[in-house]
N, C-alpha and C positions, 0 to 999 in steps of 0.2 A: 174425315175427308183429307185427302192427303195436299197438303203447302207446303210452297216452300218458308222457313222460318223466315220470320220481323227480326225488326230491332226489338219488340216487347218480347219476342220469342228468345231470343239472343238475352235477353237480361234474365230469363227467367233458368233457361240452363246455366247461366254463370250461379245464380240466387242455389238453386237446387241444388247445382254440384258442390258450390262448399259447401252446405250442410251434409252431402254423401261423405265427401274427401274427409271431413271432422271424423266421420263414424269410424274409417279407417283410419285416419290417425288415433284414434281413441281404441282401437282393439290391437293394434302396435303388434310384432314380432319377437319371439324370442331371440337370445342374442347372448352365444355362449363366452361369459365375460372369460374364463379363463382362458379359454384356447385363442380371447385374441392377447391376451397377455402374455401368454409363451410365448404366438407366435411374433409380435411385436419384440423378442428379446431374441429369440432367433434369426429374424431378421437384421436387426443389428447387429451380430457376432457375424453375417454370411458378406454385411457391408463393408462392415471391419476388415476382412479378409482380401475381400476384394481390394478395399483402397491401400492396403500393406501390397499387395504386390503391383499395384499401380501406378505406386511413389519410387518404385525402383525403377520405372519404365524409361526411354528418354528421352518422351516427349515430356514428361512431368521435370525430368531435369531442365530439362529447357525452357519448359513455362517459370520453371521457379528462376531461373537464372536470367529473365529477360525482361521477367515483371517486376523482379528483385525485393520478391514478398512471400509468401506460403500460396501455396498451392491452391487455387479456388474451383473449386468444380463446376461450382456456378454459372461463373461470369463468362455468358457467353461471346462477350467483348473479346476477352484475352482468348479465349479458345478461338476465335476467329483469326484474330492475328496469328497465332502458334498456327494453325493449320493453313492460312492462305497468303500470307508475309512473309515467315519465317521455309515453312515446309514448301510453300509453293504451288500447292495443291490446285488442282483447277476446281472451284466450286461444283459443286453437280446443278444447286441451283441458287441465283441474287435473291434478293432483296430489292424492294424499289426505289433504294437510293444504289443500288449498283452493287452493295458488298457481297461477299459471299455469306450464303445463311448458314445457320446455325440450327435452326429445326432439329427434330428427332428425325422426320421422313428425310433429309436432306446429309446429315451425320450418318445413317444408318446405310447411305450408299457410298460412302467412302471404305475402301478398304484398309483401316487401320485397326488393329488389334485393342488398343488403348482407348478405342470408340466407341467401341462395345464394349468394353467394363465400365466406361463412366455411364453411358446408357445405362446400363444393366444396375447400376448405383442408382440414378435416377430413379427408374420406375421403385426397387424395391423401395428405396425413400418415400416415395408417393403413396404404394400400398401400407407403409409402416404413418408415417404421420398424417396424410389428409383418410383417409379409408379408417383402420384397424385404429388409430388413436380416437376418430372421432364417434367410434361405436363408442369405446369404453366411456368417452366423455359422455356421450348422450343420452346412456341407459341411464334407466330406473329400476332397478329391484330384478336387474336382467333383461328388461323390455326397453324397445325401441319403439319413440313412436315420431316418426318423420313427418314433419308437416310438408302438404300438399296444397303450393300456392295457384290462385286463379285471377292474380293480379298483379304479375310484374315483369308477364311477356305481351311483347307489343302485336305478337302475333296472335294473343287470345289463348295461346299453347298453356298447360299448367309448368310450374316449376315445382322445387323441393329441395327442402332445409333442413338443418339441424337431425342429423346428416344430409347430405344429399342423396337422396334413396335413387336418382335417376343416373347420378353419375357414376352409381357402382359399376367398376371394368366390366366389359363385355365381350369387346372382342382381342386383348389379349387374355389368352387361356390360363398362365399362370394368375396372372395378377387375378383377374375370375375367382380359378378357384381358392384361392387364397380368403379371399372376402366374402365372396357368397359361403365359405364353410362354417362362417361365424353364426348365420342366420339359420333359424328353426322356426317348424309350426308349433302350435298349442300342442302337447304331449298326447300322442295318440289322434293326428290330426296328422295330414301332407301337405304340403305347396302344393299349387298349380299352377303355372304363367300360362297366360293365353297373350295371343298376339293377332293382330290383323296382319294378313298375307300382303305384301305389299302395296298397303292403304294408300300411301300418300299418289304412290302409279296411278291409282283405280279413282282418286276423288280429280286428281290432277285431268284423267278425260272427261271425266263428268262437267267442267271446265270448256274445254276445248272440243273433243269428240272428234278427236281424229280419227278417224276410218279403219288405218293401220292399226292404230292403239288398241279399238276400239275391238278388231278382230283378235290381238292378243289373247285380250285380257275376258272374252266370251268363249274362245275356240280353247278348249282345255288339251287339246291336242296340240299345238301350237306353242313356242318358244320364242321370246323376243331375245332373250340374251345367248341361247344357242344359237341363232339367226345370225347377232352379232358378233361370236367368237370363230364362228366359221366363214364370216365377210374378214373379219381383222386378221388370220391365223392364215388365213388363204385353206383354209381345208375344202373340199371338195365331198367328202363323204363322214360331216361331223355326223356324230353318234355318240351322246352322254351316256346311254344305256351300256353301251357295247365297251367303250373305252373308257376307262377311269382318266387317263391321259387330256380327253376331252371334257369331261365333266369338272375338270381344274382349271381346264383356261375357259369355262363359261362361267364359274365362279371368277375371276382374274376379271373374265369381262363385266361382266354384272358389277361388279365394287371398284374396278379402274376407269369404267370408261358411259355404261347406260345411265345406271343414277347418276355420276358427276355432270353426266352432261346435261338431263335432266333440271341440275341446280345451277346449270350455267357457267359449269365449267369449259375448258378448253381445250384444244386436242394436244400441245406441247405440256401440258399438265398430266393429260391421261397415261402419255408416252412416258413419260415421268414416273408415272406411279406405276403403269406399267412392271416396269423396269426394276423397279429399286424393292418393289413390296410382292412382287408375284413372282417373277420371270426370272430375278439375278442376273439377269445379264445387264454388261459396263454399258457406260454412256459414249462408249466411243466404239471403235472396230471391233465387233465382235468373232471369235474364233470357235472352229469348228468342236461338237461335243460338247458343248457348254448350256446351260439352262434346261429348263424343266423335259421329263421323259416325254414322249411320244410314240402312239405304238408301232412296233417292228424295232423296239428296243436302241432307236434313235433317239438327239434332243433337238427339242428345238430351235437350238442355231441353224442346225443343217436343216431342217425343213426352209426354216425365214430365208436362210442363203441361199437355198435350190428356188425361189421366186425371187430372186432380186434384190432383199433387203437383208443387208451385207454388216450393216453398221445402226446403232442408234440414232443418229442421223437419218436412214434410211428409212428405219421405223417411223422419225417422225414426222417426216414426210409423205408415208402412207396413211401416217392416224390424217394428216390433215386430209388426205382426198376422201376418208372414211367418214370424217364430223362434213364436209360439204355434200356426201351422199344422204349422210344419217337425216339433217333439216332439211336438205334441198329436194330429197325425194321420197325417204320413207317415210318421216312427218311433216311433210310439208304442211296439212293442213297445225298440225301443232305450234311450227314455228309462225304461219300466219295470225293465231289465237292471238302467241306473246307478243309481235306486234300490235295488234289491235288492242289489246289488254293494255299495254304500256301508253300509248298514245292516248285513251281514254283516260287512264290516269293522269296525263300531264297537263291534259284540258280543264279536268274538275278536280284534280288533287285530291284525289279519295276513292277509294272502293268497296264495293261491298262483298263478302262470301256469302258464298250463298246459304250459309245457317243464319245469317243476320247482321254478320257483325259489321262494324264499318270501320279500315283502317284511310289513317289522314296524316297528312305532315311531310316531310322531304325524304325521300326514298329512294334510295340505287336503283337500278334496272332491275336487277337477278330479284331484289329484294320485294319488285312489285309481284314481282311474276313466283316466286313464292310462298309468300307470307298468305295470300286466299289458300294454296290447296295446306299448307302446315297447319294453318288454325283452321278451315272445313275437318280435315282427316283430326287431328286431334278434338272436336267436338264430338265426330264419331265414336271414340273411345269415350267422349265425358259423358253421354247420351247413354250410352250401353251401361258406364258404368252404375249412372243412375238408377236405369231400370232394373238392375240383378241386384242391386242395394236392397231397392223394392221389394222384390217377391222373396230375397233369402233373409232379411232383415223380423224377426221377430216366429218366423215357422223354420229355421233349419239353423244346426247348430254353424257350419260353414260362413265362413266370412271372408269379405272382401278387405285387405292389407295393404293394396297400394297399388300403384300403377307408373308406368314410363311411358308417355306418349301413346303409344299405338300398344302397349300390350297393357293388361290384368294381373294381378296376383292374389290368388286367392288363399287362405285358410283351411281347408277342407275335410270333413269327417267322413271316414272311410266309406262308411255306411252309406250316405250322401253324394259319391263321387259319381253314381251314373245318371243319377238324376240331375245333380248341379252341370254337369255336362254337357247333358242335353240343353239344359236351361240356357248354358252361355252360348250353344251353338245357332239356338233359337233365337235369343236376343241380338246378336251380331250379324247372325246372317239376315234370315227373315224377317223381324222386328223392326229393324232397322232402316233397311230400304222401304218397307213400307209405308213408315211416320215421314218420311222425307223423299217425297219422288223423286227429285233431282238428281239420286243418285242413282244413274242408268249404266252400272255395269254391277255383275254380280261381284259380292265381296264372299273372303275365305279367311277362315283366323286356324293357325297354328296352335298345340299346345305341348306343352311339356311337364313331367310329371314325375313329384319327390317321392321316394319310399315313404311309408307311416315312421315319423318320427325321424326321420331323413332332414339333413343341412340343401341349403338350396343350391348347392353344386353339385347334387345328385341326382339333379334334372336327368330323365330321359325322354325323347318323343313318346305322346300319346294320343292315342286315335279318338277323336271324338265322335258322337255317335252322327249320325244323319237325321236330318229335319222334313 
């Protein structure tokens, strides 16, 4: 009969899933120790490099002569002063005591050359000692086996240690590949990552059941973040199909501006990121020819400046009429939810998801409104992962290795791939909304898939079968 889960229900998938999570840390990942020990030695020769011709630079002359000490790359104190004191620079964006920041997103719109090599120092640092250093630390006999916690997020979410198998780069592509090259399946065995299609959207109406949403995410014909990039962009005849040009500012919109908003972001943030991570174009008057193609072999400055929006400024002054349209009309019943959502939390200090669990104690706004659908959408994943534990756990050689939030990874024996396939498309899609009615829009999971005996940056889409 289908319920929604208890709290006895909520204790019993926390109970079951560390014992699943133990099986996969206990059958661990290969982990090729040599290649990360060149590359760890390569990497430091390419730092090296970088910081010798960085020290001849003359903002480096200047830091050293101002601070009247060596050179620290670090201290984003003195790199603040050097760039907004000294240089003069107008921040792109404060801090909430006023100063100008220091961020990566915020450094990375400055156009200084010296920016980008200490950046570019940064990350390889990252990739070489917290990533590539902590595999070699943490292997046994070549294998990895990364614990998978279910007790130290307040959201009910899992985490992971020793390494942090969640935190491997993802979405920058060097740093990626670099790390996932380390990792291999059992010999004569592939990866597979499976992922929920975007879970946290689909659990978040289940939630609320806004109408719009609601039609999104059921009308497979249907586009919420093309919808959106053709209201922001001013276009009149988007088409992701036809125009590549298009299909990059619906990507831009989907990661600048639906999800943030989503999480409670704001529209002078969006515009922001906007700007600095998609579009290239400055924070001030923008000039003609500049930022991303469009087609008829235009950019789009001149499209934005033939409707009016001349300057960044101007932009961000349209994102705001855009986020007043976005709540005030197109989900309006959504943004009614978060109200009634937050105000119920303030009465009785506590809520429940609707897998069971009960969150209590002093809470930001954003933080009430979504810590239910993070820890709902990630039980979805713990749920799933239990059940494919199940049926692959003692009849197939394939095995389940780990998980991030909303995706799977699996072990897999060749022989086994279209069977375990089906199996996970079965458990995820159809198994799942069934044990738990509540969830009333259909769910979809992505997958991706390594060569036999393939490193797991050899990921390419693969088709799963149909249920």
């Amino acid at each position: 009969m289908n319920i929604q889960p208890t709290q006895i229900d909520a204790y019993k998938l926390i109970h079951d899933g560390v014992l699943t999570l133990a099986r996969a840390e206990q059958a661990g990942m290969r982990i090729d120790v040599e290649y990360c020990e060149r590359k760890k030695t390569h990497l430091t020769r390419k730092i090296a490099r970088i910081e010798a011709n960085l020290s001849k630079t003359d903002l480096v002359k200047q830091w050293k002569k101002i601070n009247r000490q060596n050179f620290n790359m670090d201290s984003n104190d003195q790199l603040g002063k050097i760039l907004y004191d000294v240089m003069e620079i107008k921040p792109p964006k404060t801090t909430k005591s006023g100063k100008g920041s220091t961020d990566e997103d915020t450094l990375s719109q400055i156009d200084l050359p010296e920016l980008k090599d200490i950046l570019r120092i940064r990350k390889l640092r990252k990739v070489r000692d917290t990533y590539l250093d902590a595999f070699v630390r943490e292997q046994v006999n070549g294998w990895l086996h990364p614990f998978f916690n279910l007790h130290t997020v307040r959201t009910f979410r899992s985490s992971s240690s020793d390494p942090n198998f969640q935190n491997i780069p993802k979405r920058d592509k060097e740093a990626m590949n670099i790390c996932r090259r380390a990792i291999f399946p059992r010999k004569g065995h592939q990866l597979i990552e499976v992922d929920f299609s975007g879970l946290e959207v689909s659990i978040a109406a289940c939630y609320h059941k806004d109408p719009t949403m609601m039609k999104y995410l059921k009308d497979p014909h249907s586009d919420m973040h093309g919808d959106m990039a053709a209201q922001i962009f001013c276009i009149d005849d988007f088409d992701k199909q036809k125009h590549p040009e298009h299909k990059f500012l619906r990507g831009a919109t989907k990661n600048s501006f639906v999800f943030p908003q989503f999480y409670g972001d704001y529209y002078a943030n969006n515009a922001q990121g906007f700007c600095s991570s998609w579009l290239h174009l400055p924070l001030g008057r923008w000039k003609p020819g500049t930022g991303p193609d469009m087609p008829g072999k235009t950019k789009l400055s001149d499209h934005m400046i033939s409707k009016g929006i001349k300057s960044y400024q101007d932009f961000e002054d349209h994102m705001k009429k855009i986020e007043k349209d976005f709540w005030g009309r197109r989900f309006y019943v959504y943004q009614k939810w978060k109200d009634l959502w937050v105000e119920a939390y303030q009465k009785k200090g506590f809520f429940d998801m609707y897998t069971g669990f009960r969150c209590s104690g002093i809470m930001r706004k954003n933080e009430v409104i979504n810590y239910p659908v993070q820890g709902a959408a990630f039980h979805c994943l713990l749920w799933s992962f239990i059940q494919l534990d199940k049926i692959l756990v003692g009849r197939y050689r394939s095995r389940l290795i780990g998980q991030i939030h909303d995706a799977v990874i699996l072990d897999v024996h060749p022989d086994e791939l279209e069977e375990v396939a089906y199996i996970i498309k079965k458990v995820t899609c159809r198994d799942l909304p069934e044990a738990w009615n509540w969830i009333c829009v259909p769910l979809d999971v992505d997958a991706d898939l390594c060569p036999v005996d393939g490193s797991w940056n050899m990921k390419e889409s693969y088709k799963l079968p149909g249920v």
